[in-house]
Structure formats: structure tokens, C-alpha cells
N, C-alpha and C positions, 0 to 999 in steps of 0.2 A: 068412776071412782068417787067414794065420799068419806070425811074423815069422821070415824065414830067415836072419839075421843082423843083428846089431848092429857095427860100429867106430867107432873115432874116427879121423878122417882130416887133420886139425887140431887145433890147439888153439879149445876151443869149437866145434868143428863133428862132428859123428856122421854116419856113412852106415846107413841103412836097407836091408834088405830086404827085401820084403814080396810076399806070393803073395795071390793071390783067387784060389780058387779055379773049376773049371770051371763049376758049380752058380749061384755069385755071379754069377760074370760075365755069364753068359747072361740071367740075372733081369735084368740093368744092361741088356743089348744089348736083350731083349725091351721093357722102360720106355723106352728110348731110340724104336724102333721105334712104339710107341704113341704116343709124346709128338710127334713127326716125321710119320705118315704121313696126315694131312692136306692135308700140304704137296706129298706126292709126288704126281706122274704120272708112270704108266707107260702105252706105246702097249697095247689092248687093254682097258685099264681104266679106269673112271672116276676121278677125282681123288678119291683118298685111299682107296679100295679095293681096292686091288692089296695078296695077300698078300704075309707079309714074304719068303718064298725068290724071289717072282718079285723083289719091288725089290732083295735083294744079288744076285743074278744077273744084273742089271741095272746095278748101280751097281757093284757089287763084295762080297763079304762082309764087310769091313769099313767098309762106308759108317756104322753104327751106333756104331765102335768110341770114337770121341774123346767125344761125348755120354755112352757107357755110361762111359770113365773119366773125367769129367767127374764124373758122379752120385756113382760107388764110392769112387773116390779120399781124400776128405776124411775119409769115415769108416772106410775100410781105414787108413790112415795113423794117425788116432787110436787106433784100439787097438794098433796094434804102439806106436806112443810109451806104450799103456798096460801095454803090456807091459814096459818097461824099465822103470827104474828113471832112467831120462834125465826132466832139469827144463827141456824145451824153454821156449824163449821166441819170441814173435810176432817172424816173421825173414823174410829170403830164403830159401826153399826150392828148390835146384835138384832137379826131378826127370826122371826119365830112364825110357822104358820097353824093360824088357831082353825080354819075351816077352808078345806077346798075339797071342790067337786062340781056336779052341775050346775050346781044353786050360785055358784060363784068359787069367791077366794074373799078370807078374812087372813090378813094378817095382822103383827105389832112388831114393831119397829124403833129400836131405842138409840136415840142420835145426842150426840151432845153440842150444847147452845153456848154462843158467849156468855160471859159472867155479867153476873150484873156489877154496876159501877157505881162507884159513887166518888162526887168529886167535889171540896168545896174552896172557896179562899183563893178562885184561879185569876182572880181580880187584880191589881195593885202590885202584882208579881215583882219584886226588886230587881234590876239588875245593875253592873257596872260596865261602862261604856266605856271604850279601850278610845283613849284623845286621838281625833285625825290631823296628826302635824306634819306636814311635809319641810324638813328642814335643807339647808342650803347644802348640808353631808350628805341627805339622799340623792338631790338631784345629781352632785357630781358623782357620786356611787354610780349611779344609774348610767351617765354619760359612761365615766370608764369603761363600764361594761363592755358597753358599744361600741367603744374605741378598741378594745382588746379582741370584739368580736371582729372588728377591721384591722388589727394589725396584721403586720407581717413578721416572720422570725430572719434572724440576723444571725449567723455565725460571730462566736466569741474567740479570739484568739488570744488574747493577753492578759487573760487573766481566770480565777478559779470560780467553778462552779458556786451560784447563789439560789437562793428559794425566790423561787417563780423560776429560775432558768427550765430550760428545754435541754432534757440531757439522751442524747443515744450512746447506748453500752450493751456488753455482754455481758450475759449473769449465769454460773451455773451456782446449786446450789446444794449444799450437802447436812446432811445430819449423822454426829457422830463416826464423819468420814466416806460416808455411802451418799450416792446421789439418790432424788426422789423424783417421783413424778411430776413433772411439771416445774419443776423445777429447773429450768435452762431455757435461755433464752439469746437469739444473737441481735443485734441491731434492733433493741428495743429502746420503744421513742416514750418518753417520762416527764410531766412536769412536775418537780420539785415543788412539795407543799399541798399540792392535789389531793393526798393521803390516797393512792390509789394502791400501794403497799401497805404488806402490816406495820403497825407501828413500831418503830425506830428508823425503817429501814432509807424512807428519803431524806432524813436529818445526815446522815452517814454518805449521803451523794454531795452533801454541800461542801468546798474549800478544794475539792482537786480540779486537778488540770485535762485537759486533753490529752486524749495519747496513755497516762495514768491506769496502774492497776495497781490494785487493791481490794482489801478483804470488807467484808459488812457483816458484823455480831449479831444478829436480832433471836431474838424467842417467838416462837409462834402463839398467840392468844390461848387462852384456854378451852375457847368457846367456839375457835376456830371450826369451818364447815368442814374440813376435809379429817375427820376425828385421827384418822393414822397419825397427823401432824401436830393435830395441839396437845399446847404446852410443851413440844420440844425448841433447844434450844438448834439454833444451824448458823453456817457459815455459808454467804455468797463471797464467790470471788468473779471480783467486775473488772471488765474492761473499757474505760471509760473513750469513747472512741470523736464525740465531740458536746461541745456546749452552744446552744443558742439564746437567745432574750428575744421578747417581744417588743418590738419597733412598734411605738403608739402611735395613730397620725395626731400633726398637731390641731391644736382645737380651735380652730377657725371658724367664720363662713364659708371656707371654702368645704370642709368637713361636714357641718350642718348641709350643707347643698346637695352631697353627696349620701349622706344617710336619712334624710328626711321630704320634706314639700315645701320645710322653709328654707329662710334666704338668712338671718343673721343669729349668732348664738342665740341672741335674747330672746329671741322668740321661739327657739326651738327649745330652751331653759323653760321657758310659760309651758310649751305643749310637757316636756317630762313632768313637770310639776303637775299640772293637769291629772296626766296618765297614773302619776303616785298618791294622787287625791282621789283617783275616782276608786284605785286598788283600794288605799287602807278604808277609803268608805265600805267597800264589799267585805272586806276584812273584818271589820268592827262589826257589820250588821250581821256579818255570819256567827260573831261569837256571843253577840247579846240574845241572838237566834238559841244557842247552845247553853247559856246559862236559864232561857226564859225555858226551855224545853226538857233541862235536868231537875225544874223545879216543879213544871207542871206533873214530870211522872212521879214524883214524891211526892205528890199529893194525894195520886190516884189511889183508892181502894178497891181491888178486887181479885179475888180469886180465881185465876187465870187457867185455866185450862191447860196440860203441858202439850196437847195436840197443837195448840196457836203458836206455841214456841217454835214442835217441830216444822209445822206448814212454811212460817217464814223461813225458818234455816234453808230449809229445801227450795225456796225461791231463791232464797241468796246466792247459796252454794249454784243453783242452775245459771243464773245471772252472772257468776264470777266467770262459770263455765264457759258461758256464751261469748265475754268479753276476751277468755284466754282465746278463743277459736279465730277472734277477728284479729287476733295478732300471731297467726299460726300455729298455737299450741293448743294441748287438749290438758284437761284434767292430770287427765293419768298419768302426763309427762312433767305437768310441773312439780305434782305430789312427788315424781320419784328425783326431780331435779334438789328438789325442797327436802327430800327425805321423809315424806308428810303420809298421814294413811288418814281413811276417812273419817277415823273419829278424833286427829289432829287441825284436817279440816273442820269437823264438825265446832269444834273446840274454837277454835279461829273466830267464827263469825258466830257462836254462842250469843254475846253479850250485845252485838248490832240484830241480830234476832229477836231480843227480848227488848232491846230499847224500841225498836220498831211496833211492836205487838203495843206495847203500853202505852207509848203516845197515840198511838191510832181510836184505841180504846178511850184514853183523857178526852181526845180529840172529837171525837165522835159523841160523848156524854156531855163535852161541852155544847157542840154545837143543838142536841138534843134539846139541854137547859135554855138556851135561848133562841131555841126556836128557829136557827138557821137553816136555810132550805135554798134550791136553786130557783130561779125561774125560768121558764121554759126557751127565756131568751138565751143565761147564758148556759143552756145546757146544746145547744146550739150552734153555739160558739164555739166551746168546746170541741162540739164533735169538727167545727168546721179547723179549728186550729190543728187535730190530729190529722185530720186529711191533707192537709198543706203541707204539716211535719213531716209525713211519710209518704208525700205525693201521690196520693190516689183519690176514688170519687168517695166522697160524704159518705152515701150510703152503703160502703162495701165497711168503712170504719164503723157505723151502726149497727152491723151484723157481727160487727167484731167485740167490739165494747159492751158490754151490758148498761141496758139505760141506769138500772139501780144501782149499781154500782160507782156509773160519773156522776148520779145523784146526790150520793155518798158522798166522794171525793170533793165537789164543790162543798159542800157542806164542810167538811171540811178543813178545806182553804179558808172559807169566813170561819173557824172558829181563827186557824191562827192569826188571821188578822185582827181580831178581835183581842188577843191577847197580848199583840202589837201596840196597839192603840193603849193598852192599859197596863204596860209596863209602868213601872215607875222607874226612871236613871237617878243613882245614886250618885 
């Protein structure tokens, strides 16, 4: 193979051209020949024994030809894009064949390349840094928690239903007089304030008693999932059968002993505090992360190619795929749980598609500008840290990973650190 020409013939689009030579191609026409003559009859011969000059004499000399560049094609085409210095992207390739026969195969070949970029002022970038104060409100927030995570519930007898209580009741429910779907329920277990009903409807459980029936007014949302029901208005009528409250334990060492490794409040008070300083630390650094990377792609110039948009979408959407399967569901089950179809989907992860493509791009023209490149140490590393991650040997992740690629990806990573370093906190 050798490339007899590179141009650009648009913006984002390159034309190729490319030779196989006469040696190649014949090896392609021969494979093609072999893989095929099973298939043939020719009169005089039995099926699939007829040599190859009698069957193109027969059929033609180019009966082989579309199969042999079928086979050559993919990887004559890859070396000439290896040949340049072109960053094709997964596209519509029109290709065209200018010469084939014995002499060979000339074809051309028209791919399209990322955009060029340009980026300036990614220096000095502003951000504002969200304050890490752990106040003495979060730490007991946080205790409660825990405590409410250990409580136990306590039967109420003497008195009326409150928000937080624990209520079990029967509910059927009507619209207009008619009952509906799903709507009836017996010995259902409820805490007051939850907001696990539409709204009105746990405000309306607060002040009765045990034993207690009575009706609950509510309208159903407008925007409600089950479309038959919204915006009407219905009647539940409840049977309120009993009330419980949350038993807290009290907040001792003996408490601390029992949900943690230390021995007296104060120092299990030091570890929450800890725990809520190391969160809003990751908290803050995430959001100076988000404002330093809504600013770098406002910077970026470039004419994007809408094939890059689609390529990420399709990773995304595969990715989401993969994640519904680890949790028992497919695609096609959530779309119709969600009411969703593929260009809802599509729609969905639109705008995380496009910010993904454009930071990559900033990212990548940054790291261009100054020069960032990995070394072969930690490119290394890398592949050694994939292999630990997914517990197998180094070299089966090397055959997986494209070296150019983690190339890339360190690359990178120092630009974003690079833009770490040169934030400016306001």
C-alpha cells in the first residue's frame, strides 16, 4: 500500500489516495477465489473444482474483484490515514475506485478529520470556591441520622397522628365516584412528611387517631406519570388502623460504642466532623472542577464536526445501557417504563454529549500548546493500574487499550491539571 496523495477538499473533510499494489491485490483476488469457489459451477467441472483461469474466463476476470476490495480495503485505507498526520473520526466515508485490474487497485477515499482548534486566555481562569465549614448543625444533622438509622418504632396510643409519625392505613381511592387503578391499598406502612404521595395528601394524615376514618381531598399534579390521572381531582377514603414514632437511642458513649470504633461522644463528634470536611472538600473541588470546565469550553473555537456529537451520544447512550443491565434492566424496558423512545433518549444525553466532545477538544489543544506528553514511565503505570482495576495480566489490557490513545488521555489529564494550578479563587 502507499499513499499517493493527501487534500482537503472541505472544511473537515480530506481526500485520499491510495494504491495496492499489483502483488497485494492478487493475494486479495486469490483469498477471494478460495473463500468463493465452493460455490461455483462451471460446465465440465464438478462443483467447486473448477480452476481459478477457467471460472474468470467464465464469469469474467473481474468476478473476484469486489470481495478482494472488500478484504484489502479497510486496511490499505488504515495505513495511508497512518500515514498522515490526519485525526480521522468514525464518519461517512465516500469511496470511489479510480483503477483496478492486474496492475493493481487505485482507489480515493474521503474521511472526515477533527476541527481545528484554537484556544486562547485558558490561563488565570476565575473561579469561586464554595467555603468548607463544618458547623456544630451539621455534625448533629449527621448524628441524628444515625440515630434515626438505629431507632426503633414505638406504638402510639394516646394521642393524634404527627409529621414524622409512622402511620398504617387503608386507602381506596376514587375519581369523580369510580375507583382507579392502583389506587387501593390495605395495611399500607407511611411516614408522614416523606412526601412519598402527591402533594396534599400526607398533610391530610396529620391530627387523627387510631382506629379513625376519614376522607383525603387531593388533585393529582398536572404533570403526573400516569397521564389518565393528571390534573384530576379524587377522594381517598382511609382507614387509619394505627400510629407509630421513632424511639431515638439516647446519645451516649454507650451509643457511640455501639455505631462506631470509638469509645466517648467527643471523639466520635472529631471523626463526623472529619467525615463532613473531607465530603464538602470533594464537594467544593467538584464544583470549582465545573465552573473551571464551563469556562474552558467558552473559550474553545471550532467547527465541530456533528459526526463527534453523534459518536459520543452513542457511547453514552451504550454506557447508560450497560449500567441499566447491571441493575437488571435493558434499554427497551426502561424507555417504555419512562414512556421514552430513542430520540427522547437521544435528547436526554444531547447536551452531556456535546459538553464531553468540547472539552476533550479544549483539552487536547491545550495540552498540544504546552507541550504535554506522557512518559513512558507513566504510560506504564497506567496500563499497570488498568490491570489491577479489572484484575488481569498487563499485557492482555495492552492489547485492549490502544497505546495512542492512553497517550492522549495522559496528555490529557496534565492539561487539566494544568488548569488547576492556574485557576485564579475569587
Amino acid at each position: 500500500m502507499s499513499l499517493k496523495s493527501s487534500k482537503k477538499i472541505k472544511k473537515n473533510r480530506y481526500e485520499l489516495e491510495v494504491e495496492v499494489d499489483a502483488q497485494e491485490f492478487e493475494k486479495a483476488v486469490n483469498n477471494s477465489f478460495k473463500k468463493n469457489i465452493k460455490k461455483i459451477s462451471i460446465p465440465g467441472f464438478r462443483k467447486g473444482k473448477a480452476p481459478r483461469s477457467f471460472v474468470e474466463k467464465y464469469y469474467g476476470e473481474n468476478v473476484f474483484y469486489e470481495d478482494a476490495v472488500n478484504e484489502i480495503y479497510p486496511k490499505a485505507l488504515q495505513e495511508a490515514i497512518d500515514a498522515t498526520d490526519l485525526d480521522v473520526i468514525n464518519d461517512k466515508i465516500d469511496f470511489d475506485i479510480l483503477k483496478i485490474g492486474k496492475e493493481g487497485l487505485l482507489f480515493k477515499a474521503a474521511v472526515t478529520v477533527k476541527p481545528e482548534v484554537e484556544i486562547e486566555n485558558y490561563k488565570g481562569i476565575e473561579i469561586t470556591r464554595k467555603p468548607i465549614e463544618v458547623t456544630e448543625d451539621d455534625i448533629n444533622k449527621e448524628i441524628n441520622r444515625i440515630r434515626e438509622r438505629n431507632s426503633r418504632l414505638v406504638s402510639v396510643e394516646k394521642r393524634k397522628s404527627q409529621d414524622g409519625d409512622v402511620v398504617i392505613f387503608d386507602f381506596k381511592g376514587s375519581i369523580y365516584g369510580k375507583a382507579f387503578d392502583g389506587g387501593e391499598a390495605e395495611n399500607y406502612t407511611l411516614t408522614i412528611g416523606k412526601g412519598q404521595f402527591i402533594p396534599g395528601f400526607e398533610e391530610q394524615l396529620i391530627g387523627h387517631n387510631s382506629g379513625e376514618e376519614f376522607d383525603i381531598d387531593v388533585t393529582f399534579p398536572d404533570d403526573y406519570q400516569e397521564k389518565s390521572l393528571a390534573g384530576k381531582p379524587a377522594v381517598f377514603k382511609i382507614k387509619l388502623h394505627e400510629i407509630k414514632h421513632r424511639e431515638l437511642p439516647d446519645l451516649d458513649d454507650e451509643f457511640v460504642k455501639d455505631v462506631s470504633e470509638f469509645n466517648t461522644l467527643n471523639e466520635y463528634k472529631e471523626s463526623i466532623k472529619k467525615q463532613l470536611t473531607d465530603l464538602k472538600t470533594r464537594e467544593s473541588d467538584m464544583d470549582a472542577d465545573d465552573q473551571m470546565i464551563n469556562k474552558v469550553i467558552d473559550l474553545l473555537k471550532a467547527d465541530i464536526p456533528e459526526a463527534m456529537f453523534e459518536n459520543k451520544l452513542e457511547d453514552i447512550i451504550r454506557d447508560f445501557a450497560y449500567k441499566l443491565h447491571a441493575q437488571g434492566l435493558t434499554l427497551e424496558s426502561y424507555m417504555k417504563y419512562t414512556a421514552m423512545d430513542n430520540n427522547a433518549i437521544k435528547k436526554q444525553f444531547r447536551p452531556q454529549a456535546e459538553r464531553q466532545v468540547k472539552l476533550r477538544l479544549a483539552l487536547e489543544k491545550i495540552a498540544e500548546l504546552e507541550n504535554l506528553s506522557a512518559t513512558q514511565e507513566e504510560l506504564e503505570e497506567k496500563y499497570k493500574s488498568f490491570a489491577e482495576q479489572y484484575k488481569t495480566d498487563i499485557d492482555k489490557v495492552k492489547k485492549i487499550i490502544n497505546e495512542k490513545d492512553l497517550l492522549k488521555d495522559i496528555a490529557v489529564e496534565k492539561a487539566i491539571d494544568l488548569l488547576r494550578e492556574n485557576c485564579i479563587n475569587k
